[in-house]
N, C-alpha and C positions, 0 to 999 in steps of 0.2 A: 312811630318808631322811637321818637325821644323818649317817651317813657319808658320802654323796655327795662333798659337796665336801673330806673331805681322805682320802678311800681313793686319791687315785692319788699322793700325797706317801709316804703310809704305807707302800705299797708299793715304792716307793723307800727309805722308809726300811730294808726289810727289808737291803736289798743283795742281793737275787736274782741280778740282771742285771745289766751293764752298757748294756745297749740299750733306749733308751727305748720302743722301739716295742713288744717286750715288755710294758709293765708292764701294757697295755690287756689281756693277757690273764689274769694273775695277780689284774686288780681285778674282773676276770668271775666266776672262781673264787671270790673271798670275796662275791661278791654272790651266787651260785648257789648257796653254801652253805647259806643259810637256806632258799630254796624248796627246794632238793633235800630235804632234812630235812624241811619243812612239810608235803612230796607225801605223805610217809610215815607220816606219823602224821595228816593230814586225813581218811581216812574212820573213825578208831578214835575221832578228837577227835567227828565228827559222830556217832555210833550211841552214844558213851558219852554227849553230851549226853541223847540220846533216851532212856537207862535212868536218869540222875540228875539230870538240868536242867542246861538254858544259863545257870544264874547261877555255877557250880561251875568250870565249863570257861573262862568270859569270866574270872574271878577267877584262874583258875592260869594261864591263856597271858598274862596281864599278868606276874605272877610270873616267871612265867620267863624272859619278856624279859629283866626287870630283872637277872636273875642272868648272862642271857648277855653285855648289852653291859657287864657290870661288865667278864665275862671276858673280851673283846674288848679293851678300853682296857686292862687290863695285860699284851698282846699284844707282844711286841717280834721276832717271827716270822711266819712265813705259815702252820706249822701249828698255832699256836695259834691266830690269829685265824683260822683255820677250824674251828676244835675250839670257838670262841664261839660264832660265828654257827650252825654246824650245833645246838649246842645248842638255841640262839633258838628254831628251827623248830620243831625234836621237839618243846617243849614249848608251842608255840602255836599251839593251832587255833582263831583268834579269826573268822577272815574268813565260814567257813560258819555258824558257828554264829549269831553276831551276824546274818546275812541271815533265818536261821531264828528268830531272834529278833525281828524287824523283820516279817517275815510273818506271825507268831502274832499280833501287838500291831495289825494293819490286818490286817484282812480285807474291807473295802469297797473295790472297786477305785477309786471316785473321790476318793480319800485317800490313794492308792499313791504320782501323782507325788509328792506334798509329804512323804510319810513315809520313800519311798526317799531322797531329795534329804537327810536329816539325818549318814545315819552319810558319805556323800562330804564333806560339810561339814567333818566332825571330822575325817577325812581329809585334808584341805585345810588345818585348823588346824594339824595336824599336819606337814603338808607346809611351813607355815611357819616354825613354832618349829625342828622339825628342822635343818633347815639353815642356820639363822641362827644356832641354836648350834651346829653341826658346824663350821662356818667363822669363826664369832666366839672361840667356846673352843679349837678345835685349836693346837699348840705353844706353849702360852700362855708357857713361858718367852721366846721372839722377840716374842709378838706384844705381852705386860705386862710388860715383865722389871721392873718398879719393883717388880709386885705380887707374881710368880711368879721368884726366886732362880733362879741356877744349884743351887744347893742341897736345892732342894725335890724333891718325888717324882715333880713333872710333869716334873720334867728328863731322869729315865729314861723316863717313860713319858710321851712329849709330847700323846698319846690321848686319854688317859685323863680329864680335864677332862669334856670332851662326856660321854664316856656315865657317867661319877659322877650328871651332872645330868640328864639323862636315865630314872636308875636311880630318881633321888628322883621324880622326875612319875612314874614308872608306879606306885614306893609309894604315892603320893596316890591314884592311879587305883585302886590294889587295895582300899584307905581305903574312899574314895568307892564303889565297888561294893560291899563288905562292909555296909555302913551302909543302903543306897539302893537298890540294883539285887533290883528285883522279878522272880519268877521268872514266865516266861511258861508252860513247856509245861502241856501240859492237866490232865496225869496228879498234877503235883507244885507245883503256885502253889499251892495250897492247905493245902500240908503247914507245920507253923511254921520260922519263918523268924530265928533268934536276932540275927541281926546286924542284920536288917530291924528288928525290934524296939527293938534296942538307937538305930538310927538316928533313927526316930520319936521315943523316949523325948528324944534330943538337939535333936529341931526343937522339941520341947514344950519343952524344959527356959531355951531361949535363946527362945523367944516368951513366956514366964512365962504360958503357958493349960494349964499341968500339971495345976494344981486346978481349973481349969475344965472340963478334957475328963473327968477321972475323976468331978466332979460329976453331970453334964451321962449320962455312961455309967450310972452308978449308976441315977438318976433314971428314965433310959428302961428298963434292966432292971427298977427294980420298976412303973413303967406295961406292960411286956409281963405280967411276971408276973400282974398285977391279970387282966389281960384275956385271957391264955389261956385259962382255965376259962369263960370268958363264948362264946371262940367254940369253942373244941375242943363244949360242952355240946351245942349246936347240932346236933353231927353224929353217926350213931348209932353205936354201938362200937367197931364194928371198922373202921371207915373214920375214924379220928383223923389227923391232921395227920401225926404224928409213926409210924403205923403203917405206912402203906399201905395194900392191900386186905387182905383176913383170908385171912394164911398166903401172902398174893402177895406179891412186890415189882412196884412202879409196873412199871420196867422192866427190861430183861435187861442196862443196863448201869448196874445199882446191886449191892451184894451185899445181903444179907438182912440186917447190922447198918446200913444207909444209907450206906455208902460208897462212894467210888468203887470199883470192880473193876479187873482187869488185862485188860479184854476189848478197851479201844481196841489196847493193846500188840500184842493176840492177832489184831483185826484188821489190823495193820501186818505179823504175821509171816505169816498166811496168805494175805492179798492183796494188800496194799499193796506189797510188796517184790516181788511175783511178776509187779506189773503199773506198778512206779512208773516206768520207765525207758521210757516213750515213746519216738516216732519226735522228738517237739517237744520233750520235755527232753533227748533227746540231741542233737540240731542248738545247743540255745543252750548246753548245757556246751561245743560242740564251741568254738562263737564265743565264748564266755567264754573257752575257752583260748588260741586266737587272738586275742585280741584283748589277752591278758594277754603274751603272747610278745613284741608289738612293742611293748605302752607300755613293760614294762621293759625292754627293750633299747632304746628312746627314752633312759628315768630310767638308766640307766649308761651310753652312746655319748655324752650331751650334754655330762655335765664332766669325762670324759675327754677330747672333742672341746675344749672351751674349756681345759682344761691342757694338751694338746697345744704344743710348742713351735711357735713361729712359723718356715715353710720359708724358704729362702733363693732355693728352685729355681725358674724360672721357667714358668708350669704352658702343660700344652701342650693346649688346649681343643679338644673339648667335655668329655671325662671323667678325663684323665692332671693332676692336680692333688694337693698336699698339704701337711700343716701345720695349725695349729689359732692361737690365739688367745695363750696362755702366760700366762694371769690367773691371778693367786693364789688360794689357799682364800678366803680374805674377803670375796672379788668374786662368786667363783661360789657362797657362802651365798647372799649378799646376791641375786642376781640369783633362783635357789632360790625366796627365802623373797619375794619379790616377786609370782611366778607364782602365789605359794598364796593371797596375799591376791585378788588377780582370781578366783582359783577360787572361792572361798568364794562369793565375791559371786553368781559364777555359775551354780554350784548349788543357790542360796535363789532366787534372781529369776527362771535362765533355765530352768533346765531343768524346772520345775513346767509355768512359761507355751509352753513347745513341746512339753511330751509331750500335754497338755491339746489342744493344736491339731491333732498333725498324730498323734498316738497311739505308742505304744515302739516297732512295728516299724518303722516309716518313719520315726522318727528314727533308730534304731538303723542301718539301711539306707545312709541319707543322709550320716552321718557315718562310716563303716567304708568306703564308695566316695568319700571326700574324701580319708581319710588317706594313701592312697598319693604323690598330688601334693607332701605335705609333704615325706616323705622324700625323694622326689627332688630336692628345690629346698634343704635344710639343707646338706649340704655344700657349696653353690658361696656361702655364706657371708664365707668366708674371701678370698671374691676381691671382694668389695665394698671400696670406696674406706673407709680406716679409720675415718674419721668415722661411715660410716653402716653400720658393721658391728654395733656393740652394737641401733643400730636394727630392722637384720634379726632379731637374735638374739630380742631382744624381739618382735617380731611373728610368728616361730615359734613364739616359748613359747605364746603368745595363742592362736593355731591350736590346737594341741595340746593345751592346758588347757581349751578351748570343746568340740573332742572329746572329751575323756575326759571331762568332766563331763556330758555327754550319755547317752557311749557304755555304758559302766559301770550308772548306774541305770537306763537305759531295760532291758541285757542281765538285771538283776537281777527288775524285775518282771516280762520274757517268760518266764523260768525260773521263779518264783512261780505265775506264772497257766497255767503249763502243767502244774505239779504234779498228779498224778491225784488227792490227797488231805493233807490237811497232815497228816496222822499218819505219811506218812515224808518230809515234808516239810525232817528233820535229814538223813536219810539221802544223800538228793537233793542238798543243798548241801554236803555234806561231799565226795563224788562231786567235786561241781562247783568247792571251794577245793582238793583235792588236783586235779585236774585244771589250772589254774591257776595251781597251786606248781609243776609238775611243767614246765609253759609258763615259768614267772618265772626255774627254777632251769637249764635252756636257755638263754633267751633272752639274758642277760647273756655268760656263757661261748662261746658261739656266735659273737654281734656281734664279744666282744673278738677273738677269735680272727681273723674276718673282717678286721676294723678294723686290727690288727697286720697280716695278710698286704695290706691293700691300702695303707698305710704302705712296708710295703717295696718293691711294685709301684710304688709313686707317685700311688695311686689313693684320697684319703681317702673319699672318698665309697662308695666299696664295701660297707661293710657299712652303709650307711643304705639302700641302693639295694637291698640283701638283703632289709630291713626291709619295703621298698616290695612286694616280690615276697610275701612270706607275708601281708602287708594285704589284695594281690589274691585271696590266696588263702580270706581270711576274708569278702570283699563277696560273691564268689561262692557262697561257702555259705551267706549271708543271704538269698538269693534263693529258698530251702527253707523258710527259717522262717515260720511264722506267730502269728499272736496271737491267743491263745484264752483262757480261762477251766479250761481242764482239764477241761470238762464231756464234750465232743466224745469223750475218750481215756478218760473212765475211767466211762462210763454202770455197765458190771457191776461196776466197782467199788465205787461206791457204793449200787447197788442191795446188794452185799451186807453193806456196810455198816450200811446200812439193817435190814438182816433180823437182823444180832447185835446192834442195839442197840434195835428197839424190842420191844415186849410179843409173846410168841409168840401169847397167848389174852386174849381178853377178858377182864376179871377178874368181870365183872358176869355176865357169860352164864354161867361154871364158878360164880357162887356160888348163879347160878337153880339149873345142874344139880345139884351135890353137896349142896345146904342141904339138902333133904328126905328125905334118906339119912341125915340124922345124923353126931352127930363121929365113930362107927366107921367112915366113908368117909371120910375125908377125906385129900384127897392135897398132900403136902407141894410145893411150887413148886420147889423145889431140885431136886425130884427128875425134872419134868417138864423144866429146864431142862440138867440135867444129859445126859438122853437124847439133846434135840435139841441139844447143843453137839458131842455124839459122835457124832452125823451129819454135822456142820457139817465136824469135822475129816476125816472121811471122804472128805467128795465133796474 
């Protein structure tokens, strides 16, 4: 989002072109850069999560932002500022995982709208700070010269500013998760956690209850210890707390030292994967990618449209018109980082109080058969009396910020609750953000392209009106979707679920039958489970 408002300057800066209608397609290119990159490393980022945890994967696609928009701002060409951004991608698959993340942490669906509604929030924070410093710090030697010299190193590289500062919040952000960021999947929240530790150790250390919590621990360790012998005494030998049944384990997803086992894993490779890709999680990956296609060609058309210079030509109505606005970077921050503050708001208040009311598909529905009307109506902007052009502009953004705040969380929990099983529940959303990058890393490059040839036609409105056409194309395929629970799509899946993870035998009945045989009968559990696992892989 930082870049928004001064990638169509920078691009100019390159000296590409002489023709300004050009630049709209060269600012496509460095914005497609990062999805195209994204698309490609999204389902390695989502299935690695699923073998080492979403806390590993959120931690290094922060990282590696920070390294690319370093490399970006010491850009002073177009194939290095695509050798940044592509970097970006490759090393950030934050968007699936983080969804996969948010769906482990709620699993009650009447807690979904308000739970979805946080990470669009931060999103939205994000959407403001970005552009307020993409447009407040670009060429700061012009825009401070008291503060920033002809001398200094912003002067070669007039970029570079914004993403320095940029680079530092995502190091906070890497900080902050190291210290803080609890690990969700099932298999590995439980494993130690050093940086988590160390984070704890720091909230104790600045509330001064250090010596109270290790007091306070102590104290309850030696009250448990008093008191195990009292209840373990109570029960007869070989059914102790800490044993299980004699020679059993409780269940078939414990191993025989009491830990977890790799058998959820094992049921994600034999079933989950073979049955996770529904009729219903592929209709809403389909609309998550449609619907990713036209807000980012929206988020790059708009401040290319507002630095568009102002025509001279006099338009010839209803569709032969063109020209844009000719606002500086500072304006089109400001205007940016204006939209995001309404978002926020909008996503904590509104979109909890209408998914609650009217349910995700039928808001989802209602807002993706709205958004066409936008796009037809944003480019005749420019023919508004000048006074009340910033007005329209503002009242567009509002439209479109009201939709995507909608459209986005409502698409998010119909792909959740259509999941056949959250144990490839990574898998599924990595699918669903490479699907999505792959739409983001399109959709910029495409419009510009459009945008440029309807420039030369005299037609600015063309590639919004393109926009409008694949919108139609995404209300239509909401008319498929439905809103489930995943139960409807995956009965045999979790029926077999069911059968690897609970007890194959009673353990009570095999101790009636084996006890009066004596221990020379007796049959090891390992070995009874062992049999029926090599059936299991069989069928």
């Amino acid at each position: 989002m930082s870049i928004f408002p001064y990638i169509y300057y920078m691009i100019s800066s390159f000296h590409i072109t002489t023709d300004d209608t050009q630049i709209a397609i060269y600012a496509g290119m460095v914005t497609s850069a990062f999805a195209f990159a994204e698309f490609s490393t999204g389902v390695i980022w989502g299935r690695l999560s699923d073998k080492i945890g979403r806390k590993p994967v959120l931690i290094g696609g922060l990282a590696g932002t920070g390294l690319s928009m370093i490399i970006f701002g010491f850009a002073t060409n177009l194939p290095l500022a695509l050798a940044g951004r592509a970097l970006g991608g490759l090393l950030n698959g934050n968007i699936g995982v983080l969804q996969t993340t948010v769906a482990e942490m709620v699993t009650e669906k009447e807690h979904q709208p308000r739970a979805y509604a946080i990470m669009p929030f931060v999103w939205c924070l994000g959407s403001i700070l970005g552009p307020a410093l993409g447009g407040a710090l670009a060429e700061p030697c012009i825009s401070y010269p008291k503060v920033f010299g002809p001398n200094t190193i912003f002067a070669k590289f007039p970029y570079l500013l914004p993403n320095l500062v940029c680079a530092v919040i995502l190091a906070c952000g890497v900080l902050v998760g190291i210290l803080f960021l609890e690990e969700t999947h099932e298999d590995m929240k439980n494993r130690r956690d050093v940086g988590l530790e160390a984070g704890r150790w720091i909230l104790s250390f600045f509330k001064r209850r250090q010596a109270e919590v290790r007091a306070f621990d102590k104290a309850a360790d030696a009250y448990l210890d008093e008191c195990r012998p009292l209840v373990e005494d109570e029960l007869p030998p070989g059914y102790r707390s800490t044993e299980g049944t004699p020679h059993f384990p409780l269940s078939r997803a414990e191993s025989p030292e009491g830990g977890p086992s790799n058998r959820p894993n094992r049921v994600a490779k034999q079933i989950g994967m073979r049955k996770a890709f529904t009729k219903q999680v592929i209709l809403n990956i389909i609309g998550y990618g449609i619907l990713a296609y036209h807000t980012i060609a929206f988020e790059q058309l708009m401040p290319v449209f507002l630095s568009t210079p102002i025509s001279e030509e006099p338009p010839s109505l209803p569709f032969k018109f063109t020209g844009g606005f000719a606002l500086p970077t500072k304006s089109i921050g400001l205007i940016l980082s204006l939209q995001g503050v309404y978002s926020m708001t909008a996503q904590i208040f509104l979109f909890p109080v209408v998914v609650r009311k009217f349910g995700s598909l039928r808001t989802f529905r209602f807002v993706i058969m709205t958004w066409p009307v936008l796009y037809v109506l944003v480019p005749y902007l420019v023919l508004l009396p000048s006074r009340f052009q910033m007005v329209g502009v503002f009242i567009c953004l509002l439209w479109k910020i009201t939709a995507q705040v909608l459209a986005y969380p409502a698409n998010a929990i119909l792909l959740a609750n259509s999941a056949p099983s959250m144990l490839v529940l990574g898998a599924i959303n990595g699918i669903a953000a490479s699907t999505a990058s792959l739409s983001r890393a399109f959709g910029p490059t495409v419009s510009g392209i459009i945008y440029s040839w309807g420039l030369k036609m005299g037609y600015t409105g063309l590639a919004w009106w393109a926009n409008a056409l694949i919108c139609v194309v995404g209300a239509i395929e909401s008319l498929w979707m439905e809103e489930t629970d995943g139960s409807a799509d995956s009965a045999q899946v979790m029926d077999e679920e069911a059968r690897l993870n609970d007890p194959c035998f009673d353990p009570v009945i095999i101790d009636g039958v084996i006890g009066p045989l004596g221990p020379s009968s007796e049959i090891h559990a390992d070995f009874l489970y062992c049999e029926l696992d090599h059936g299991h892989a069989e069928d």
